[in-house]
C-alpha positions, 0 to 999 in steps of 0.5 A, a space after each residue: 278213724 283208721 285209714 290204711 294204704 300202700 304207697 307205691 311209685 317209680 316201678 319202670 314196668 318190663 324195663 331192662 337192668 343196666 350196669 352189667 357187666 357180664 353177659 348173663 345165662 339165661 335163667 337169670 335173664 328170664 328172671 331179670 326180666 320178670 323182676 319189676 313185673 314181679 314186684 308189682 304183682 307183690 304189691 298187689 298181693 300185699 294190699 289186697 293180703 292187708 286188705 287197705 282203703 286204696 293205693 296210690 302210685 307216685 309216677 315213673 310206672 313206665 320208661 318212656 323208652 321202653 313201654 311195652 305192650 307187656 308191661 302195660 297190660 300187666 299194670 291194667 291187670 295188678 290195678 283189675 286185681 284191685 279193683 275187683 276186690 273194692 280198692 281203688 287206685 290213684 294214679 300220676 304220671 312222672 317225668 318218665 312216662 308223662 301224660 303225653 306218653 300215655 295218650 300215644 301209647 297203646 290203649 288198654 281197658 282200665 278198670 273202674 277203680 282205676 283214678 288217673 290224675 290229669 296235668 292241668 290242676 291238681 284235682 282232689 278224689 274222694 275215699 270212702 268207707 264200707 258205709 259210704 262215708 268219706 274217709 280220705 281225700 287223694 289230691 294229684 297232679 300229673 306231668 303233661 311232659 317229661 321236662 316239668 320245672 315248676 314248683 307243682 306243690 304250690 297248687 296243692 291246697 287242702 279243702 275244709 272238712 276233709 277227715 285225711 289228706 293225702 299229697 299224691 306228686 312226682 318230685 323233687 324235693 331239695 337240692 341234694 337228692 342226685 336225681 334230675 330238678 323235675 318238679 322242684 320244691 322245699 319241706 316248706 312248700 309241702 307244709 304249706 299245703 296243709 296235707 296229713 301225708 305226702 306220697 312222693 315218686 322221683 327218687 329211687 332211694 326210698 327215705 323218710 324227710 319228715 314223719 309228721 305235719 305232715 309226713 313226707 316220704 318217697 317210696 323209692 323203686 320196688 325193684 333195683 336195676 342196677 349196681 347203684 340199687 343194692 339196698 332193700 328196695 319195696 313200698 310202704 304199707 301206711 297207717 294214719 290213725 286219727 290224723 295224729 299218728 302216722 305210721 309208714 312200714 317199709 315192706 321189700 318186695 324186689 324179686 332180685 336184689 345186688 349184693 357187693 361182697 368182699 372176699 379176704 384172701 389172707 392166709 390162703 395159698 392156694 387157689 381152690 380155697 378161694 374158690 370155695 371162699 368165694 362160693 361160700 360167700 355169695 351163698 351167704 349173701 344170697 341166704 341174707 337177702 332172701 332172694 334171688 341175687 346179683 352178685 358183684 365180688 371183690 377180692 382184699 387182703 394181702 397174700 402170695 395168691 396175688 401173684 396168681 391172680 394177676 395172671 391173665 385169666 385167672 380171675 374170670 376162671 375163679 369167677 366161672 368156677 366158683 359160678 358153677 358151684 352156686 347152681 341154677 337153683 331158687 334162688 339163684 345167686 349169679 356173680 356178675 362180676 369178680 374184680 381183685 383187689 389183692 395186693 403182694 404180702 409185703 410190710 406196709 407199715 407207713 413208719 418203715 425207715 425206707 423208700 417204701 415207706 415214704 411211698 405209704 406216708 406220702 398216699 397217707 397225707 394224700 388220703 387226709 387232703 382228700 378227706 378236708 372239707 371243700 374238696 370239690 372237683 375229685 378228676 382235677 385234684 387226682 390228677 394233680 396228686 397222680 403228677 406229683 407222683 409222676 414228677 418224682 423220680 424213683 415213683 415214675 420209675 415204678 409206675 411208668 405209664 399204669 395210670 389208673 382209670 376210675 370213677 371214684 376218687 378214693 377208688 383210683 388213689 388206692 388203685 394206684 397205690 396198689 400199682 406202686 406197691 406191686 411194682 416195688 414188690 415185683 423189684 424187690 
């Protein structure tokens, strides 16, 4: 016997992207928008296109902060979609949207083939066939409130007889998945159960933890929202042959997908080239993801276009120059933001018998701590290397009060060797 599904979650319906850094025209807004609405809408394009036995959605359909009307009654109708053609649907509610945010919520009709798992058991729903016969069994369990700390996997328990079961729970599993501790367990604990297939919502980044006995998978978000989602993202189209074989396909449906491009401004000397190299290259990025995309560009390398970009300005009229020659046309590419990364075309070979270059050997040593194992507190140990780099002499004397701002540690140490470099270069 063959049982096909999608598995599907966290789709934070007619919710808005965050992170941007620019203020966006305004067909890329009414495409943003439109996005996680629009992934949906092709997950249900798709069951009904592979015609499955049912789909399952593994929680987080909603922020709790901005539910919508809209949203709602797009939800109800991909789910009357479904319904209409015979496919039922499974349902459970996550730390975003838990069950008490459902019943405050505006109400809607929901279809017939519509199931929503209740917070106080798990509860087990029955599939059955085109001859009435069972062909699996969907367990579930929902959060009644957004802030859930127990162990829900331990009530799970699988029933005798059942030909295919699967584990339908908002989740995390393991400690390391950098996402908030809502509903902790273990691969033990879901082993435990004695399910065929675990269909997991929580974290965004979709991953396969284990592919048999059971498979455990977390669909990750349909639709990135912000710059941290850059990858691929969809649901997983999931065949289980005779309980021995499963076999999940990871489909993309996200309508808009984040692109980081890396532009090199070597051997260009002058401005309109890079224009055309940005232009171009968002272009490709665009042309590669087959979709509409957000683009945020760096600009590397080494060469005299330095000295003009660091002018004030200049690197927003490249930017708005290379924008405009992407056009407003399917898909669109939007380049969010444009940060220049460039440096002075100088000799940075770190055995030059000179002050540079025990500039270049001391951020190299500094490269090599950072990378040892138990490195833990990267704003502590920075700041310890920066005053270092204050304390001495002729560095403090380059660097005066430029210390760089940033998130990541390797980010900041290389921003303020740029800075050092450029004002050894700018001193001659």
């Amino acid at each position: 016997m063959t049982v096909r599904f999608i598995h599907t979650g966290d789709l934070h319906l007619d919710s808005p992207f965050a992170g941007l850094a620019t203020a966006a025209p305004d067909h890329v807004v009414a495409a943003l928008r439109e996005a996680t609405i629009q992934a949906w809408k092709a997950i249900v394009d798709l069951a009904l296109e592979e015609r499955v036995d049912f789909v399952v959605v593994a929680g987080d359909v909603f922020d709790r902060e901005s539910r919508t009307l809209r949203g709602q009654v797009r939800f109800r109708d991909g789910l009357a979609r479904l319904s209409a053609a015979g496919i039922p649907s499974f349902v459970v509610a996550g730390n975003h949207d838990p069950q008490s945010s459902w019943e405050r919520a505006v109400q809607v009709t929901w279809p017939p083939l519509a199931h929503f798992f209740g917070s106080r058991e798990v509860t087990a729903i029955t599939v059955r066939g085109g001859e009435g016969e069972e062909i699996a069994r969907v367990y579930g369990i929902s959060f009644g409130q957004a802030d859930v700390r127990e162990n829900l996997a331990q009530r799970f328990r699988r029933e005798p007889g059942v030909p295919v079961a699967v584990g339908l729970l908002h989740a995390n599993v393991g400690q390391d998945t950098g996402h908030d501790p809502y509903a902790p367990c273990t691969l033990e604990d879901l082993r435990a159960a004695d399910m065929d297939y675990w269909a997991l919502g929580h974290v965004h980044r979709r991953g396969v933890l284990s592919a048999a006995n059971p498979a455990v998978v977390y669909c990750g978000n349909p639709q990135g929202r912000d710059p941290n989602e850059g990858d691929p993202r969809g649901c997983y189209l999931v065949t289980i042959h005779d309980r021995t074989r499963i076999a999940p396909e990871f489909v993309p449906v996200d309508v808009v997908r984040w692109q980081h491009v890396t532009v090199d401004v070597a051997g260009l000397e002058e401005v309109e080239p890079l224009i055309d190299r940005v232009a171009e290259a968002v272009e490709t990025a665009c042309a590669a993801a087959g979709r509409s995309v957000i683009a945020r560009v760096g600009l590397t390398g080494r060469g005299p276009l330095h000295a003009v970009l660091v002018h004030a300005g200049a690197v927003d009229d490249v930017r708005a120059e290379a924008q405009a020659r992407l056009g407003e046309g399917l898909p669109w590419a939007w380049i969010e933001s444009l940060r220049d990364r460039t440096r002075l075309a100088i000799d940075v070979d770190p055995d030059r018998p000179d002050f540079l270059g025990e500039i270049l050997r001391e951020f190299g040593r500094i490269r090599e701590a950072l990378a040892a194992p138990g490195v833990s507190e990267p704003r502590t140990t920075l700041d310890a290397v920066l005053d270092e780099l204050y304390e001495h002499g002729r560095a403090r004397r380059f660097l005066r009060d430029a210390r760089p701002e940033g998130d990541r540690l390797r980010e900041r140490l290389d921003e303020a060797e740029r800075l050092v470099l450029d004002r050894l270069g700018e001193a001659g």
